[in-house]
PASEBA-1860 file (N, C-alpha, C; in nm, 3 decimals):
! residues 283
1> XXXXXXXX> 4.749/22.467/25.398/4.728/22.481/25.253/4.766/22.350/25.183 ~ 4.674/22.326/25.104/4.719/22.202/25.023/4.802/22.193/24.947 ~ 4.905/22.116/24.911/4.993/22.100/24.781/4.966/21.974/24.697 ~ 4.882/21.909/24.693/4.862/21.780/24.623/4.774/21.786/24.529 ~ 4.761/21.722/24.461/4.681/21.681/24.347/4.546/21.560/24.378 ~ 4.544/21.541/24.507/4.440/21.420/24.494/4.304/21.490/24.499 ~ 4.302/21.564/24.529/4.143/21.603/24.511/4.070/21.643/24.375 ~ 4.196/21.617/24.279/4.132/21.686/24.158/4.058/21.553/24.065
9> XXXXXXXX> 3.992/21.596/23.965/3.916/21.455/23.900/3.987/21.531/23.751 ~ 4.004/21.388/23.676/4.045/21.387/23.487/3.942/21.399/23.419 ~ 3.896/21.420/23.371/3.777/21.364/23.252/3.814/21.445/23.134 ~ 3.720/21.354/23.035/3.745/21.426/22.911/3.636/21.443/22.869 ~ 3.640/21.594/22.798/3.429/21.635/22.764/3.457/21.668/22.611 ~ 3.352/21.655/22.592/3.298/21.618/22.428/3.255/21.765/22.374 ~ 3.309/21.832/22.335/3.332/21.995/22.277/3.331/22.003/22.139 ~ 3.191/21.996/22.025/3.189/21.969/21.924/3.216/21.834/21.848
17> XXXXXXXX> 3.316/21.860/21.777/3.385/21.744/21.719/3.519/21.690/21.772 ~ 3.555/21.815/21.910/3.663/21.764/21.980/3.666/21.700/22.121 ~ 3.735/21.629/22.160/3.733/21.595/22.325/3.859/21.667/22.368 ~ 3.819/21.741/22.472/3.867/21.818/22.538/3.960/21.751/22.659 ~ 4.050/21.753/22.741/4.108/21.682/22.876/4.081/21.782/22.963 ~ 4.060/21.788/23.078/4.043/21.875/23.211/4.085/21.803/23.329 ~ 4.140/21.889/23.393/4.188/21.853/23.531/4.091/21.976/23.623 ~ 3.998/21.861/23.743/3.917/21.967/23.804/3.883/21.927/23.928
25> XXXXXXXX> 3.862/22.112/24.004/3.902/22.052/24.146/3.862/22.159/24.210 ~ 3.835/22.181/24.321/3.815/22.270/24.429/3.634/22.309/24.426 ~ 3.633/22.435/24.497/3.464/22.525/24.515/3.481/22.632/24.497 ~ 3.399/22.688/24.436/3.399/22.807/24.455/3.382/22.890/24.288 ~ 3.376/23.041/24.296/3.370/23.054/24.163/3.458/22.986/24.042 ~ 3.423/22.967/23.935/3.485/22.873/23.842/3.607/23.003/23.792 ~ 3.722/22.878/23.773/3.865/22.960/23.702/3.927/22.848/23.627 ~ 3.939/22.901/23.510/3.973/22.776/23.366/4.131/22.861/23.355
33> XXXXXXXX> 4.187/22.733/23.351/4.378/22.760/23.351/4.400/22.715/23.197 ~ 4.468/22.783/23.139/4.541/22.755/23.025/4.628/22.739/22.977 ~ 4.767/22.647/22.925/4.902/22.632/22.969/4.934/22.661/22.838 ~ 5.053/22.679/22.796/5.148/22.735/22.689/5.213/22.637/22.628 ~ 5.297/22.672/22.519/5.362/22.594/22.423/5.521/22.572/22.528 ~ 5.578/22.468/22.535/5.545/22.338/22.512/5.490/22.278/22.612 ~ 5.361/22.300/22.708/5.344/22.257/22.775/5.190/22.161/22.806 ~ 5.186/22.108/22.946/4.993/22.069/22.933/4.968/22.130/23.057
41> XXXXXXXX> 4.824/22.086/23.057/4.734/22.135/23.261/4.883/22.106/23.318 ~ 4.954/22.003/23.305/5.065/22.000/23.460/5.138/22.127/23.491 ~ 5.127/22.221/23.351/5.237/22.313/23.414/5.163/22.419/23.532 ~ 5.033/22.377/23.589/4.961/22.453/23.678/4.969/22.394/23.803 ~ 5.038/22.255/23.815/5.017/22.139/23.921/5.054/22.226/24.054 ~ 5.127/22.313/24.045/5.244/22.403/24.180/5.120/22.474/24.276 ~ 5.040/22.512/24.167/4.957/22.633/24.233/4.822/22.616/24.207 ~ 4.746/22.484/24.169/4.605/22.425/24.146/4.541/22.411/24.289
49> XXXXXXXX> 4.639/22.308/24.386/4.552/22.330/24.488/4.540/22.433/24.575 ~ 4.615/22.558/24.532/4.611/22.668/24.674/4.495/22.766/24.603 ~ 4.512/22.755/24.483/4.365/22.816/24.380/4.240/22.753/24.395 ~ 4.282/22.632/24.454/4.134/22.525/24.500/4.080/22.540/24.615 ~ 4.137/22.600/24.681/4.029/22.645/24.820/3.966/22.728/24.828 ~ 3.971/22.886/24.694/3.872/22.933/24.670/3.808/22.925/24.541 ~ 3.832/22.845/24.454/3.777/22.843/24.307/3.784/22.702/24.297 ~ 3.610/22.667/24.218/3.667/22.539/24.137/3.764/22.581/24.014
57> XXXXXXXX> 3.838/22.476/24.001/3.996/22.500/23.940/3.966/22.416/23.778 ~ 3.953/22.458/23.667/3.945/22.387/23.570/4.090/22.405/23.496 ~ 4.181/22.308/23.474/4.307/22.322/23.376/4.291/22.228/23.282 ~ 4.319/22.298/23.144/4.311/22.206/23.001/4.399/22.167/22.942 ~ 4.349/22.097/22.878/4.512/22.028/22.771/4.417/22.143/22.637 ~ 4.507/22.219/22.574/4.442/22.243/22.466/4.417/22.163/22.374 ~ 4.356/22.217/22.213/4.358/22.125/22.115/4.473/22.133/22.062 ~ 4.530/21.959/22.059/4.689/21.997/22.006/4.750/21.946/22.140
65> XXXXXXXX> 4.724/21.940/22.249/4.821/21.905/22.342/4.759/21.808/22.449 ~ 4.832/21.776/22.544/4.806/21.653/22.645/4.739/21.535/22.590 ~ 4.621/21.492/22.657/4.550/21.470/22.616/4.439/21.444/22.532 ~ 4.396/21.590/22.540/4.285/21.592/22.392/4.316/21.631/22.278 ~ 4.224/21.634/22.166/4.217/21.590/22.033/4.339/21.699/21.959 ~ 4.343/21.622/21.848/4.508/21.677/21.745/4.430/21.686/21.615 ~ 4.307/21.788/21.602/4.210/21.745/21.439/4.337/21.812/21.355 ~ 4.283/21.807/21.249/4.358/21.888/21.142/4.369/22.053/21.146
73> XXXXXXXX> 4.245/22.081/21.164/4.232/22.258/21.217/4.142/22.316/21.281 ~ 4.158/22.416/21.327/4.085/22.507/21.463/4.211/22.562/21.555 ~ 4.313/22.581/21.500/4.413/22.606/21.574/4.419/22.805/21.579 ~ 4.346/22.881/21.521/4.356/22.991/21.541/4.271/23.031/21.714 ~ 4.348/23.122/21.769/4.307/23.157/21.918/4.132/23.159/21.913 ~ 4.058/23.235/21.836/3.940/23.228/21.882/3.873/23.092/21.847 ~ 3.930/22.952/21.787/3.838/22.857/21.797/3.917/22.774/21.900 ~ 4.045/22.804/21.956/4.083/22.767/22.085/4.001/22.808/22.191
81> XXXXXXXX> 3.945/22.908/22.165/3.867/23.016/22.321/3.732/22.938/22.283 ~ 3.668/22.882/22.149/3.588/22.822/22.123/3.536/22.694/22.206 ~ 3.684/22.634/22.198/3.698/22.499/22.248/3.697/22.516/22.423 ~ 3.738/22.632/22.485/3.754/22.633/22.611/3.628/22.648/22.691 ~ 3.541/22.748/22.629/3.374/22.795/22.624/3.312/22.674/22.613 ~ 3.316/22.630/22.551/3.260/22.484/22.519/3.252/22.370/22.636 ~ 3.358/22.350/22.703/3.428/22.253/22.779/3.413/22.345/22.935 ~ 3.353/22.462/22.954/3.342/22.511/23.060/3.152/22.484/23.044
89> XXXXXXXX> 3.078/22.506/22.925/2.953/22.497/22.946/2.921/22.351/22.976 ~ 3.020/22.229/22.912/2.998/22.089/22.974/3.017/22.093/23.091 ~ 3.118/22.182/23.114/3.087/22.181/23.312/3.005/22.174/23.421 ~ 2.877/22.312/23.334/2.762/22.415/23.338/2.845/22.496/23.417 ~ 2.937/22.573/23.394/2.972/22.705/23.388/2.939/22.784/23.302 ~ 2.853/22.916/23.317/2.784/23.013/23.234/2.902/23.124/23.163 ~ 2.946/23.140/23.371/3.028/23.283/23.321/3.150/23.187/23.425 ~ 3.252/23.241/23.393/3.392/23.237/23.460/3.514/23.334/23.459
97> XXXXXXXX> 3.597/23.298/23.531/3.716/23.333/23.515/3.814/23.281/23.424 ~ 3.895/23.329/23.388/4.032/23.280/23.320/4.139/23.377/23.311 ~ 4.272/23.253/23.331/4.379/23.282/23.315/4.499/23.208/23.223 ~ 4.555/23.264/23.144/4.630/23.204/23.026/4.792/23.190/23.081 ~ 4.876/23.133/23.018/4.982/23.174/23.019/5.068/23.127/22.892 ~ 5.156/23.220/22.831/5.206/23.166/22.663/5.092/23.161/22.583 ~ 5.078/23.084/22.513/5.015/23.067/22.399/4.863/23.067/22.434 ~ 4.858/22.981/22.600/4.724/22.968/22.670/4.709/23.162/22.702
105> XXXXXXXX> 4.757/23.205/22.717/4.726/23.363/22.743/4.683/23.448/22.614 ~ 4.727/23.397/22.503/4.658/23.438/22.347/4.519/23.391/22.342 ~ 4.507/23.271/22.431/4.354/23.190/22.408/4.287/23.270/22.513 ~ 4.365/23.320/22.648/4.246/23.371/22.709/4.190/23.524/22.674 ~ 4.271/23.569/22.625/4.240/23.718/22.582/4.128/23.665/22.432 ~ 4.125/23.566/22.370/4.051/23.578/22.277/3.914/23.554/22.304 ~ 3.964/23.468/22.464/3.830/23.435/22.523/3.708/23.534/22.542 ~ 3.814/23.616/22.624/3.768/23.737/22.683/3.657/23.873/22.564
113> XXXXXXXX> 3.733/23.833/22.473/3.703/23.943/22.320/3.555/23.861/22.269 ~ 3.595/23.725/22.274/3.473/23.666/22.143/3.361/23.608/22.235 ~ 3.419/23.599/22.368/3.302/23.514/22.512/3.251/23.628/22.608 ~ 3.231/23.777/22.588/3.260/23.882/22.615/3.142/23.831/22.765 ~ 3.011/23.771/22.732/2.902/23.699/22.846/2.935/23.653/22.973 ~ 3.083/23.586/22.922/3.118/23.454/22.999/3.251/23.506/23.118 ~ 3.304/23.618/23.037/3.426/23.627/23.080/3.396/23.669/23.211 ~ 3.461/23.675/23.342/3.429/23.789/23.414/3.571/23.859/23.468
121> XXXXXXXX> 3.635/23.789/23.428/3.832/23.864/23.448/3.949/23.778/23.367 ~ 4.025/23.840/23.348/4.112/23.760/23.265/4.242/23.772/23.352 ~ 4.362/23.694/23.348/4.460/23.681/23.350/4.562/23.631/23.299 ~ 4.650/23.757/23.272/4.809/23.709/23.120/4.892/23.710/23.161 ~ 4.928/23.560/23.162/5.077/23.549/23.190/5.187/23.511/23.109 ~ 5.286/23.633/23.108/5.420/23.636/23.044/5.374/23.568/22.870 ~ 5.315/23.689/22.812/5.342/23.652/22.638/5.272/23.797/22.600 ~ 5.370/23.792/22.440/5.310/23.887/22.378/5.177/23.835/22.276
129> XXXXXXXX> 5.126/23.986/22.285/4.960/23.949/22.217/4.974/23.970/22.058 ~ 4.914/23.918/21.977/4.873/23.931/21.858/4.768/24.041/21.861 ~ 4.810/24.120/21.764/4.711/24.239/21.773/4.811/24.368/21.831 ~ 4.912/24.344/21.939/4.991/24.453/21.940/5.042/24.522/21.860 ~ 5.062/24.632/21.891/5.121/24.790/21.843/5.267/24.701/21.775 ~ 5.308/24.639/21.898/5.527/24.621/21.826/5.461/24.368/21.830 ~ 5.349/24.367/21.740/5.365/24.223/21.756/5.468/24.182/21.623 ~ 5.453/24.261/21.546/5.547/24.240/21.403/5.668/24.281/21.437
137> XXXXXXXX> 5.683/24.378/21.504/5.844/24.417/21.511/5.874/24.290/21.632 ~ 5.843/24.233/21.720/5.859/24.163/21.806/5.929/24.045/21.745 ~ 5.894/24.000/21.613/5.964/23.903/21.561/6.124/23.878/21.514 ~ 6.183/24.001/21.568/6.318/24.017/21.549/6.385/23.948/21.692 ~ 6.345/24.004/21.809/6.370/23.917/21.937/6.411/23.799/21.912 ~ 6.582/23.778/21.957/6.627/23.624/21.932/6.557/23.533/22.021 ~ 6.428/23.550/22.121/6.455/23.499/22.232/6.263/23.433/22.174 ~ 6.181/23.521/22.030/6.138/23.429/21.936/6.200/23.367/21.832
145> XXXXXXXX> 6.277/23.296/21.777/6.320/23.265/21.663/6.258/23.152/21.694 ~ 6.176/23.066/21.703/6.078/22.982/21.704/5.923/23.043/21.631 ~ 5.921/23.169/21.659/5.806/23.207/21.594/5.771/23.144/21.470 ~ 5.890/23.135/21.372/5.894/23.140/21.233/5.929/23.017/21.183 ~ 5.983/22.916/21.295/6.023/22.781/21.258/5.912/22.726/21.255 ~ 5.842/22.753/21.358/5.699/22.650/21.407/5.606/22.717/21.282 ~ 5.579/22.830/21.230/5.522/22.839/21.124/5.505/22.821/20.972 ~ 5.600/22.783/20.966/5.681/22.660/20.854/5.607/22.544/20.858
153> XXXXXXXX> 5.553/22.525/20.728/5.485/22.370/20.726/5.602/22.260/20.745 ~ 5.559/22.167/20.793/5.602/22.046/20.802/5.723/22.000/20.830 ~ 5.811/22.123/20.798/5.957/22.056/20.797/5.992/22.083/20.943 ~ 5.929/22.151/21.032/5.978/22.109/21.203/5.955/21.956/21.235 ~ 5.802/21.934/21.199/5.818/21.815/21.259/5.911/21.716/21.220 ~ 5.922/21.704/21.116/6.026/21.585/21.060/6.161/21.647/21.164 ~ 6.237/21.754/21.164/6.331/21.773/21.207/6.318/21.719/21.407 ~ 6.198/21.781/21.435/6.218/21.756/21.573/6.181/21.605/21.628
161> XXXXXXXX> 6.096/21.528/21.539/6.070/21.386/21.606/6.213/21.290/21.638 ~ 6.187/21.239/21.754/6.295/21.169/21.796/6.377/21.258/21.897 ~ 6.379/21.374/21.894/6.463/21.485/21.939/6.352/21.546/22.059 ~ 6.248/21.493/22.125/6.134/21.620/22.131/6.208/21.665/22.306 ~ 6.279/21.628/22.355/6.368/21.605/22.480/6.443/21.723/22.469 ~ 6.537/21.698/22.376/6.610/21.790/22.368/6.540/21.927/22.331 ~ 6.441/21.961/22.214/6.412/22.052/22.206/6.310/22.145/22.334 ~ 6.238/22.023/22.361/6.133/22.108/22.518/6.248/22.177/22.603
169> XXXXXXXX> 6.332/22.062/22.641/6.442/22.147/22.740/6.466/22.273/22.693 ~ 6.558/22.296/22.603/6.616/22.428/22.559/6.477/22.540/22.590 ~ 6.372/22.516/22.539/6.265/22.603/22.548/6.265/22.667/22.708 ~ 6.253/22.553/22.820/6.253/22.567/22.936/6.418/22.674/23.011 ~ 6.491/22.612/22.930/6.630/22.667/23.018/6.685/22.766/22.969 ~ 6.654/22.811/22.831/6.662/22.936/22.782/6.553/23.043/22.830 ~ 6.468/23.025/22.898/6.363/23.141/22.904/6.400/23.111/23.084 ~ 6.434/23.080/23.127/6.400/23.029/23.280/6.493/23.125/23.310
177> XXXXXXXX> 6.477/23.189/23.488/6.537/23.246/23.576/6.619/23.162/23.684 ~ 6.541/23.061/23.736/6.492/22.981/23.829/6.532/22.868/23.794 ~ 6.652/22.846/23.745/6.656/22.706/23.653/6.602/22.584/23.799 ~ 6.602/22.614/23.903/6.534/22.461/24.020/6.413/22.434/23.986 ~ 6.344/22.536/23.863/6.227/22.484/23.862/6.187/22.368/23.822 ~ 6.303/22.336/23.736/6.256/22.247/23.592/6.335/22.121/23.670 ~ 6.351/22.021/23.746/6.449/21.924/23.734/6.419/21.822/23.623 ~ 6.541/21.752/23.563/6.512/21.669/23.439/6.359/21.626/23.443
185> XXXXXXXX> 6.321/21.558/23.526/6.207/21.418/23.534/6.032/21.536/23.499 ~ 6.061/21.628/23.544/5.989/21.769/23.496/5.980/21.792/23.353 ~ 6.052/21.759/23.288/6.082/21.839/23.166/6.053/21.720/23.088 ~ 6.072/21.611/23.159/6.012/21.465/23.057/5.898/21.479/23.079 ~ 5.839/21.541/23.141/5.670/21.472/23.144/5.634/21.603/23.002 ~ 5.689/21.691/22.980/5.630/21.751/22.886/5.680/21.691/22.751 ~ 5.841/21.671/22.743/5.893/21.616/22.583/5.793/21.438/22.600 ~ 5.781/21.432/22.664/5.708/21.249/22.660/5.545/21.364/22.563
193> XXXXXXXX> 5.518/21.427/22.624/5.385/21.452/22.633/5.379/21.500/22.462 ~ 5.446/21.594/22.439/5.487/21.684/22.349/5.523/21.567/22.185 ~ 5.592/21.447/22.238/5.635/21.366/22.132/5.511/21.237/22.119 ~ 5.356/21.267/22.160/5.243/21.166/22.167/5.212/21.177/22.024 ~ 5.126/21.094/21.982/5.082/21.153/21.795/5.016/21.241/21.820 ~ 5.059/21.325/21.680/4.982/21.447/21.663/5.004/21.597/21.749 ~ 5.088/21.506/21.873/5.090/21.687/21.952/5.182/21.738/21.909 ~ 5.301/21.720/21.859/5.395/21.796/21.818/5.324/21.882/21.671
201> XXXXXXXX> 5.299/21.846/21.580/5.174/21.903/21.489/5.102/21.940/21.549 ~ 5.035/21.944/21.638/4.969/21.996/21.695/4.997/22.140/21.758 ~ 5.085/22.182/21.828/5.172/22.258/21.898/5.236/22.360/21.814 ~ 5.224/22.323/21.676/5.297/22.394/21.595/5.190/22.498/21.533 ~ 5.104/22.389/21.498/4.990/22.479/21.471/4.955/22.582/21.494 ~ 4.928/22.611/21.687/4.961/22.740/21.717/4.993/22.851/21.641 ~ 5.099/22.827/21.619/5.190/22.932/21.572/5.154/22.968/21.409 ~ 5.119/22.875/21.342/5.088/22.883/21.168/4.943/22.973/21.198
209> XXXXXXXX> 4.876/22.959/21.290/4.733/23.061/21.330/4.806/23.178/21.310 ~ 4.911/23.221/21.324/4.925/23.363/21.393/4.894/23.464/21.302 ~ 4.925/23.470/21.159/4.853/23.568/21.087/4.682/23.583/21.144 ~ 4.607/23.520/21.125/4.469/23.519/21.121/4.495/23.563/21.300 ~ 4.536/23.498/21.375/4.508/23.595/21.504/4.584/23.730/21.536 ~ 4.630/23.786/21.470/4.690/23.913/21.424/4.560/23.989/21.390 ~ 4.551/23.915/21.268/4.395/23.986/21.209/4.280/24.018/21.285 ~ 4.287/23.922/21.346/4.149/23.912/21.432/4.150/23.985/21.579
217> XXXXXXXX> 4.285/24.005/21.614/4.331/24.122/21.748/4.295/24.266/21.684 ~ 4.363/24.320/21.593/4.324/24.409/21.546/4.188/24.462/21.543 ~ 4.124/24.363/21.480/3.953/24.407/21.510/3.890/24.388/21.625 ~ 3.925/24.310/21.686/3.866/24.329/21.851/3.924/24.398/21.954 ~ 4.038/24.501/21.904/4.104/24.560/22.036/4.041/24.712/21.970 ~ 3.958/24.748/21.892/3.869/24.860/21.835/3.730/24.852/21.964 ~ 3.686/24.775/22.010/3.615/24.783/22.111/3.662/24.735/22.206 ~ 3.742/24.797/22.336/3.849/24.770/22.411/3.775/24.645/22.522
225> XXXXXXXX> 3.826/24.572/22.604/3.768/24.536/22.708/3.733/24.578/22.829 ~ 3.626/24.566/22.906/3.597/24.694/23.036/3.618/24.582/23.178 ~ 3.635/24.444/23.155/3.631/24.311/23.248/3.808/24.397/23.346 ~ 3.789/24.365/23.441/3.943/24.350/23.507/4.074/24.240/23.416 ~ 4.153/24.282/23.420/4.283/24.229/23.355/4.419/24.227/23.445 ~ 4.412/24.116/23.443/4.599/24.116/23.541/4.647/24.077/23.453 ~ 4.786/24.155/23.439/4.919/24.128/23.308/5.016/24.098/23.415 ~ 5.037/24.031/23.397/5.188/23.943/23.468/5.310/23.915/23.398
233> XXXXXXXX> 5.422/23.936/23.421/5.565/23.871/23.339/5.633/23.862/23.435 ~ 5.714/23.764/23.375/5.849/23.753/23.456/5.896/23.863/23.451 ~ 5.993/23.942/23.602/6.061/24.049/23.570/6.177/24.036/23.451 ~ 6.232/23.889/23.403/6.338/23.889/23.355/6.286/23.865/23.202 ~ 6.145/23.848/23.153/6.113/23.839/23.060/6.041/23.901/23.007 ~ 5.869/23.912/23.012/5.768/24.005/22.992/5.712/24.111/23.048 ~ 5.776/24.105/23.221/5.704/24.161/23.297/5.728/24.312/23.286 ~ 5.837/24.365/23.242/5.842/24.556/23.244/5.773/24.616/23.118
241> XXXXXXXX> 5.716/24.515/23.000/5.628/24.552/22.931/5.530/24.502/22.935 ~ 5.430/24.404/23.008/5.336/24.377/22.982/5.178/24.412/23.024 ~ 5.222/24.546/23.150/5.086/24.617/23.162/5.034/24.669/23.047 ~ 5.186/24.783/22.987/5.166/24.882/22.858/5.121/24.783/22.762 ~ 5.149/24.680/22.735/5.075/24.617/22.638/4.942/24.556/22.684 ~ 4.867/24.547/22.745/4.733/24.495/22.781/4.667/24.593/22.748 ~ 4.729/24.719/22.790/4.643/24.882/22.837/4.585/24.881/22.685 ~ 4.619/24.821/22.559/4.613/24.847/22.398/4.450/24.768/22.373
249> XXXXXXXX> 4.445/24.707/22.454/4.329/24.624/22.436/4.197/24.573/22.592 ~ 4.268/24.655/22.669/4.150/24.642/22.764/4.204/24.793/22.864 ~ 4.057/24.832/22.979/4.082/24.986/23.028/4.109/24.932/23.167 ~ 4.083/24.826/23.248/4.122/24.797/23.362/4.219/24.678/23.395 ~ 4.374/24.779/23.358/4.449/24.667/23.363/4.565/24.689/23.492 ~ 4.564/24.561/23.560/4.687/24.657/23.677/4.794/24.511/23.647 ~ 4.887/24.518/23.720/4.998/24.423/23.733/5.139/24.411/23.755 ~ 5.228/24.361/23.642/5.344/24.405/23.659/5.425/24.291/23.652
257> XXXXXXXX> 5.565/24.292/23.737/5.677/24.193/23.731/5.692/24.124/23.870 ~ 5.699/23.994/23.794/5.681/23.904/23.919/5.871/23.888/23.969 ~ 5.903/23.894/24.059/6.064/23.930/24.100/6.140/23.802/24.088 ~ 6.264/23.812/24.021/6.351/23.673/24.000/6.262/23.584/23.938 ~ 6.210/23.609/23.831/6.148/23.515/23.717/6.133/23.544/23.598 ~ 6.142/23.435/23.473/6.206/23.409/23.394/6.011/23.412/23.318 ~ 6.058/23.356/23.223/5.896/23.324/23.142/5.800/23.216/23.222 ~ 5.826/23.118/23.302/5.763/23.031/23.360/5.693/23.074/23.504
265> XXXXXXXX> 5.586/23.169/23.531/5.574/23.211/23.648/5.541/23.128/23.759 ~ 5.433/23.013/23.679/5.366/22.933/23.746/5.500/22.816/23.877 ~ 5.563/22.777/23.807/5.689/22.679/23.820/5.794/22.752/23.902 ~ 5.855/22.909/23.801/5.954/22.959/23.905/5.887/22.993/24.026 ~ 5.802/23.117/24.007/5.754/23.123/24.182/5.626/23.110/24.167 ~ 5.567/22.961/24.220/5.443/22.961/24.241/5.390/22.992/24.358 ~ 5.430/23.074/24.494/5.399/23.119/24.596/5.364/23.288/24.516 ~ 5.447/23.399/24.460/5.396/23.459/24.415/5.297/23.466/24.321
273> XXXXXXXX> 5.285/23.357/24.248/5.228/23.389/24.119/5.057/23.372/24.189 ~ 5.082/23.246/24.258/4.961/23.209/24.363/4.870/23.335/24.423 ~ 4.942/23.389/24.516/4.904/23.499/24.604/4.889/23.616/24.487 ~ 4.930/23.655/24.371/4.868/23.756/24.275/4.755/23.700/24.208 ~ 4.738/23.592/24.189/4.602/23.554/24.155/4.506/23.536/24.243 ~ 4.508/23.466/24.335/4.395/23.516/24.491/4.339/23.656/24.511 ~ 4.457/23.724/24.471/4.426/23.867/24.506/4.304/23.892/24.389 ~ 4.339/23.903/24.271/4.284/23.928/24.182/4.171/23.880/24.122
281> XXX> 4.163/23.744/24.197/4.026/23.684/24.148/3.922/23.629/24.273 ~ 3.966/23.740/24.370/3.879/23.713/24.519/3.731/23.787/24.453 ~ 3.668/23.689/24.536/3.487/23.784/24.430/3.479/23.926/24.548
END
């Protein structure tokens, strides 16, 4: 089994008025990876090539992060799922797979709702959805109190520039099980990444969407999804609620808790997280 990264190619594709970053690699049916706040494509690096021997492997920088573009707006989930559709048809991928995780798991479920053609399975890892039954009461959880900072105009960024080190960490070592996942030089490639122009604004953005993707869950979980759905969490974080919450918005959902892990599935155990996605996205 491979563990490296050399077989994969960078490019950046031209998705409207945005350029998109992709990391891409393997054969086989197409599977578009989506990474979370604060992160880019690297946080998939663990488990890209063992996903590459049966899928070509597409991982993105969203808009707002890594690589590609930081516009002013499109930051609500369905013109994220916009941007992902987009950057899979520069591929010439018709229909695909996807799998989210964090914030990238809000984009793939929106995928799934507004790309209904394209989708052919989804996978959520470790986050709650907009559009849930408890997404408003959810905002009491000390373990969001970022929800409401990052949705605050302007005054994060001023507070966090210069700092973006310190703040990625905490994100990582407060939600983590597994703290071996993260060693320092790990956690710089995201605060380096995270403190580029525009991504920290960028990143925040996210989160200022969330009314309007509230709104917009609501009306698309009225016609449920019928595609297969794997809900994944860390056992120590999402995972003992996150079937019951999928079941709200799609009818074929199986999954569960991934064992001794924290919010980071990909990183803490990428041998499990690996082997539940093989399973699930074998044609």
């Amino acid at each position: 089994m491979s563990t490296t990264l050399d077989n994969f190619r960078h490019q950046v594709l031209r998705v409207g008025d945005v350029k998109i970053h992709a990391v891409v690699g393997g054969n086989g049916p197409p599977l578009v990876l989506l990474h979370g706040f604060p992160q880019t494509w690297w946080e998939w690096r663990r488990i890209m090539p063992a996903l590459a021997e049966r899928h070509t492997v597409v991982a993105l920088d969203l808009r707002g992060a890594g690589h590609s573009d930081c516009p002013l707006g499109g930051y609500d989930k369905a013109s994220l799922a916009d941007d992902v559709h987009g950057a899979m048809a520069a591929l010439g991928f018709e229909r695909y797979a996807v799998c989210g995780h964090d914030i990238g798991a809000m984009v793939a479920l929106a995928l799934a709702f507004t790309h209904r053609e394209a989708v052919t399975r989804v996978a959520i890892l470790d986050a709650p959805m907009p559009g849930w039954s408890q997404w408003e009461a959810n905002f009491v959880d000390p373990m969001v109190w970022h929800f409401a900072f990052h949705m605050k105009r302007d005054l994060p960024e001023r507070l966090i520039q210069g700092r973006e080190f310190d703040y990625v960490s905490t994100f990582f070592f407060d939600r983590t099980f597994n703290h071996g996942a993260f060693p320092i030089e790990e956690v710089e490639v995201y605060a380096r990444a995270f403190a580029q122009p525009g991504n920290t604004r960028g990143g925040l953005e996210w989160y200022r969407a969330f009314p309007l993707d509230h709104a917009n869950a609501l009306g698309w979980k009225r016609n449920p999804l019928t595609v297969p759905v794997l809900a994944l969490g860390g056992e120590h974080r999402w995972g003992p609620r996150i079937v019951g919450m999928l079941e709200e918005f799609a009818t074929n959902v199986s999954g569960g808790s991934i064992a001794e892990s924290g919010h980071w599935l990909a990183e803490e155990r990428p041998v499990e997280t690996t082997e539940a996605l093989l399973a699930f996205f074998a044609p």
